[in-house]
C-alpha positions as CSV (number, residue, x, y, z in Angstrom):
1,X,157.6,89.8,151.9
2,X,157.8,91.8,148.3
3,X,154.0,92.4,148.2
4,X,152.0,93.2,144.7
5,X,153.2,96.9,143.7
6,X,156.7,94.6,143.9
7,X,155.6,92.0,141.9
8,X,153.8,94.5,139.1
9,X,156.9,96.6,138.8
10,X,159.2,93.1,138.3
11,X,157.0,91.9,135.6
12,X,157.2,95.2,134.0
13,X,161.3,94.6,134.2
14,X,161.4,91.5,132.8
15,X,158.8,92.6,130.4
16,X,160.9,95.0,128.7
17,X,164.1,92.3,129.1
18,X,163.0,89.6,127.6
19,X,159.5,89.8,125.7
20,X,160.3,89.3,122.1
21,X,163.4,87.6,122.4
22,X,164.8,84.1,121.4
23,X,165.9,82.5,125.0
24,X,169.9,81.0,124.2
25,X,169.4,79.9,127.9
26,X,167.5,78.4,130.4
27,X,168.9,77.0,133.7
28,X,166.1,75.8,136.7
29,X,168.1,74.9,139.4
30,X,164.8,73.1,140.8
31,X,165.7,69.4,140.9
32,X,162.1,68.7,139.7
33,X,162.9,70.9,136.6
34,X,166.2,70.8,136.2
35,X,166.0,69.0,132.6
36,X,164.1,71.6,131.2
37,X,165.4,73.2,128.2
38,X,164.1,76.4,126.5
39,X,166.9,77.5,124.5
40,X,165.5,78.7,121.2
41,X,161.8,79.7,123.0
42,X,161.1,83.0,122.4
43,X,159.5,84.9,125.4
44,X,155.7,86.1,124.4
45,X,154.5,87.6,127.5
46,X,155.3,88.3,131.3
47,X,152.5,88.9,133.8
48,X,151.9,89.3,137.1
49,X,148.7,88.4,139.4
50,X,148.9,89.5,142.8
51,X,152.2,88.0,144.3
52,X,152.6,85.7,141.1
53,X,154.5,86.3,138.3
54,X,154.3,84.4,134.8
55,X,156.6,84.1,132.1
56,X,155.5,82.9,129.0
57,X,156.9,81.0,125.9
58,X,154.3,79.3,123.5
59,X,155.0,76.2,124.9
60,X,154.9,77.0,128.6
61,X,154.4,79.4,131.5
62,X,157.3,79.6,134.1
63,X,155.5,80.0,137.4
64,X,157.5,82.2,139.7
65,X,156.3,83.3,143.6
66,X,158.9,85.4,145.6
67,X,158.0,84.2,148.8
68,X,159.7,86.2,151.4
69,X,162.9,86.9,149.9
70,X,162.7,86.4,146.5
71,X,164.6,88.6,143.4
72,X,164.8,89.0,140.1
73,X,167.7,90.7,139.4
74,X,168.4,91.8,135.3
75,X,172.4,91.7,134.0
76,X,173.6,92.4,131.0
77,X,175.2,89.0,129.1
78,X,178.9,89.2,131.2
79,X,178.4,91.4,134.1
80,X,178.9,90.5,137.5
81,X,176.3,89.2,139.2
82,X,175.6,91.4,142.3
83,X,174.2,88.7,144.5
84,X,175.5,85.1,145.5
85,X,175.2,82.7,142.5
86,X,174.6,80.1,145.2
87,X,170.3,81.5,145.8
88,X,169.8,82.0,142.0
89,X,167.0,79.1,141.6
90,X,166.7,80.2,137.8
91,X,168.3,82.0,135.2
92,X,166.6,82.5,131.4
93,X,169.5,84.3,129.3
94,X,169.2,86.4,125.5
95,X,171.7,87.5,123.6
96,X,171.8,90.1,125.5
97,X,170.7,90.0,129.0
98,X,170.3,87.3,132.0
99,X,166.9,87.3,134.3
100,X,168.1,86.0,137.0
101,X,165.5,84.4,140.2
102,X,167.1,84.7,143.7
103,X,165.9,83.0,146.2
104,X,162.7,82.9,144.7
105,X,159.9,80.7,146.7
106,X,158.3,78.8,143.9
107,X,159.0,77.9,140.8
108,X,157.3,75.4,138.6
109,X,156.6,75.3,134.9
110,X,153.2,75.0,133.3
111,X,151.7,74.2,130.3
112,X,149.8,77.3,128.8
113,X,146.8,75.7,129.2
114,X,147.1,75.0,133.2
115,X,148.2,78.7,134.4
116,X,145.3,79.0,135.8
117,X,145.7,76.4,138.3
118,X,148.4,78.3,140.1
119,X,145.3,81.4,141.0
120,X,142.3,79.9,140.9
121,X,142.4,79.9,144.8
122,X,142.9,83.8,144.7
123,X,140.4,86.8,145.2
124,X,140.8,89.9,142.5
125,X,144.0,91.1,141.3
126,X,143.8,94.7,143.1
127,X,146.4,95.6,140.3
128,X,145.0,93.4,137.6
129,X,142.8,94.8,134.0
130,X,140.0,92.4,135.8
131,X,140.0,94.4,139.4
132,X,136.6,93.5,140.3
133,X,135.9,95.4,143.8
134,X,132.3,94.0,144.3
135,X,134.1,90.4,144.5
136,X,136.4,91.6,146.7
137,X,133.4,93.0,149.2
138,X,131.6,89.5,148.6
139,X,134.6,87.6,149.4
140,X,135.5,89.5,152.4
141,X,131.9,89.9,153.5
142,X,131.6,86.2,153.8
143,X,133.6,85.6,157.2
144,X,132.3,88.5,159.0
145,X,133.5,87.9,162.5
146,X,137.5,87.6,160.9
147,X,139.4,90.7,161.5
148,X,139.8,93.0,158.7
149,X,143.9,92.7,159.6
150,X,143.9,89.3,159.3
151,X,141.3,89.5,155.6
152,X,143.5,91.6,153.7
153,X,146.5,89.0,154.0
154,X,144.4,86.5,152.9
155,X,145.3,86.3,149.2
156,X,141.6,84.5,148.7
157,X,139.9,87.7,149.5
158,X,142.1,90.0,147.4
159,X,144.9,89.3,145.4
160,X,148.6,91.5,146.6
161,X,148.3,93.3,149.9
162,X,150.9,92.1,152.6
163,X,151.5,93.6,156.1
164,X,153.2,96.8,154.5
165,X,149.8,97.9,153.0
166,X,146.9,96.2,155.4
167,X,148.7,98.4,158.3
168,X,148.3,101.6,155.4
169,X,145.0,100.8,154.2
170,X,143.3,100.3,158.0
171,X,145.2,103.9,159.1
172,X,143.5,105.9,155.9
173,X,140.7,104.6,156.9
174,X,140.8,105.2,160.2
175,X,139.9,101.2,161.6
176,X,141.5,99.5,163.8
177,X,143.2,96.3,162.4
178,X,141.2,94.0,164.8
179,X,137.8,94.8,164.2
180,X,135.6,92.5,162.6
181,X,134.7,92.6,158.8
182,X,131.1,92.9,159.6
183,X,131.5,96.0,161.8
184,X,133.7,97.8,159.5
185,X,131.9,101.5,159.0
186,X,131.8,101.1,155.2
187,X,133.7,98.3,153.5
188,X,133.3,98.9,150.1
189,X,135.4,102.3,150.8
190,X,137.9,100.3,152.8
191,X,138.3,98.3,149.1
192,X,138.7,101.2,147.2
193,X,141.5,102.5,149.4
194,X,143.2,99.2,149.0
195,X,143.1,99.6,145.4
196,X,144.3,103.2,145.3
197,X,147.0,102.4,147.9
198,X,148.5,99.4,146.3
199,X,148.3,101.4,142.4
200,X,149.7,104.8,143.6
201,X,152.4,102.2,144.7
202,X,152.4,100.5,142.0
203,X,152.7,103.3,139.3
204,X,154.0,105.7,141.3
205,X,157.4,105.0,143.6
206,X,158.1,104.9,146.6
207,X,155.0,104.7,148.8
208,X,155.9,106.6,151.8
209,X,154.3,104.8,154.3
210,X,152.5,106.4,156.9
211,X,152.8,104.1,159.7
212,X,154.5,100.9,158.6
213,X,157.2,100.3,161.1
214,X,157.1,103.5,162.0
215,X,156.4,102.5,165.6
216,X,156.8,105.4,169.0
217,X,156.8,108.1,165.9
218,X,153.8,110.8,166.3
219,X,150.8,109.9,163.8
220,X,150.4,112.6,160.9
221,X,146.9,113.5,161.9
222,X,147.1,113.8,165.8
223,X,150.3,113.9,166.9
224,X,150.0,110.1,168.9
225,X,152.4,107.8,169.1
226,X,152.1,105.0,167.0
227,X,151.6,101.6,167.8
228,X,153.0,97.8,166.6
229,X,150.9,94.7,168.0
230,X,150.4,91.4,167.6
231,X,147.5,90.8,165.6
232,X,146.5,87.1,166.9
233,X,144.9,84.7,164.9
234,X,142.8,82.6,165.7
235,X,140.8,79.2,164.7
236,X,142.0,78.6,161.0
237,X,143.4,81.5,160.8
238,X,146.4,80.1,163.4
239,X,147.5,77.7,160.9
240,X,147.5,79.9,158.0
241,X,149.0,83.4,158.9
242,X,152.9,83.3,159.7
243,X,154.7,84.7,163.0
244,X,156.4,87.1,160.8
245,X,153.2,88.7,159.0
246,X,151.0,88.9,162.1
247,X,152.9,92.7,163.7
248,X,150.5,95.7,162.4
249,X,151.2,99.1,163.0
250,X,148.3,101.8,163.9
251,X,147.2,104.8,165.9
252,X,145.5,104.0,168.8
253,X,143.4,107.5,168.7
254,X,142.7,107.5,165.2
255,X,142.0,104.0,165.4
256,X,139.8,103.2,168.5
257,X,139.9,99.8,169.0
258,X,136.9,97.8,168.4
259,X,134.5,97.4,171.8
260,X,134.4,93.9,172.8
């Protein structure tokens, strides 16, 4: 799943693409919005915030969440699209260039006014203006038996880290993914590296990563193998977390796992 540093860098794309410009198309092949028209809007801004991206006109906002396999791809006005036309879920055209959403997991569109709806649920933006990293403690601080693997993916707590960068984050920091939020040696650090992490990322490409699938290679301080587990939720956490985002990579020296 394209996690924040993804999201940033697509909003800077279609920043550059489309802000200032008159749209002479718009085409949401959503059946709830397929009526929508936006020809003649011109584009005024395009955020992101966390995993969500916003694009928006000064009539609406154009809710967009890539999900796991979601793209925006950028073509000039003409040029062959370089992915099947059957995923694109929306296309917003210029005179010059099409934005085109593949497979993109959610899109809805807003009036200015309601954008907020879509992230009031969410925790800081770790790569927003308003990264506040006191919230982020509070938030995590409050469920301090959950396993810091299982906190970071939870979008509530902090707004953009996936399974790429919770498996980063717990190796700089030397704790193991499964240990409990309350017995984590100094949290407030472990937030800081999640904030560095995910804008070195962000700002700086490619993040290298240290142990993300990276599994029976030697660890960069010790020389162990690394390791890829299961990281099991469990009460409310079961119905939450997906199959697919559970695997996190570690070292098993550098990261002891918690006693029981």
């Amino acid at each position: 799943m394209p996690e924040g540093d993804v999201v940033f860098r697509t909003a800077a794309r279609l920043r550059a693409a489309l802000v200032g410009k008159d749209l002479t198309r718009s085409d949401f092949r959503v059946p709830r919005y397929a009526t929508v028209d936006l020809v003649g809007q011109r584009v005024d801004s395009v955020g992101s915030y966390g995993k969500h991206l916003f694009i928006r006109t000064l009539d609406v906002t154009i809710h967009t969440h890539l999900r796991m396999d979601g793209e925006w791809r950028i073509f000039h006005c003409g040029q062959r699209w370089t992915k099947p036309r059957v995923s694109a879920r929306l296309v917003l055209a210029t005179d010059e260039v099409e934005a085109v959403g593949f497979s993109l997991g959610t899109v809805e569109v807003l009036r200015g006014a309601d954008e907020h709806t879509a992230i009031d649920h969410l925790g800081p933006d770790l790569l927003g203006p308003g990264w506040d990293a006191a919230e982020a403690v509070r938030r995590l601080s409050a469920a301090p038996d959950r396993a810091i693997g299982l906190a970071l993916l939870d979008q509530r707590n902090l707004a953009g880290i996936g399974n790429i960068y919770r498996s980063e984050v717990c190796y700089l920091r030397r704790v193991h993914p499964a240990t409990p939020v309350g017995v984590v040696p100094d949290l407030p650090a472990l937030v800081d590296e999640a904030h560095r992490v995910l804008t070195a990322a962000a700002h700086q490409p490619p993040w290298r990563p240290l142990v993300y699938r990276r599994t029976h290679r030697p660890c960069q301080r010790c020389g162990t193998a690394l390791l890829a587990r299961l990281l099991e939720p469990t009460g409310a956490d079961a119905d939450r977390i997906d199959q697919r985002e559970r695997g996190i990579y570690f070292c098993p020296r550098c990261q002891p796992a918690p006693s029981a």
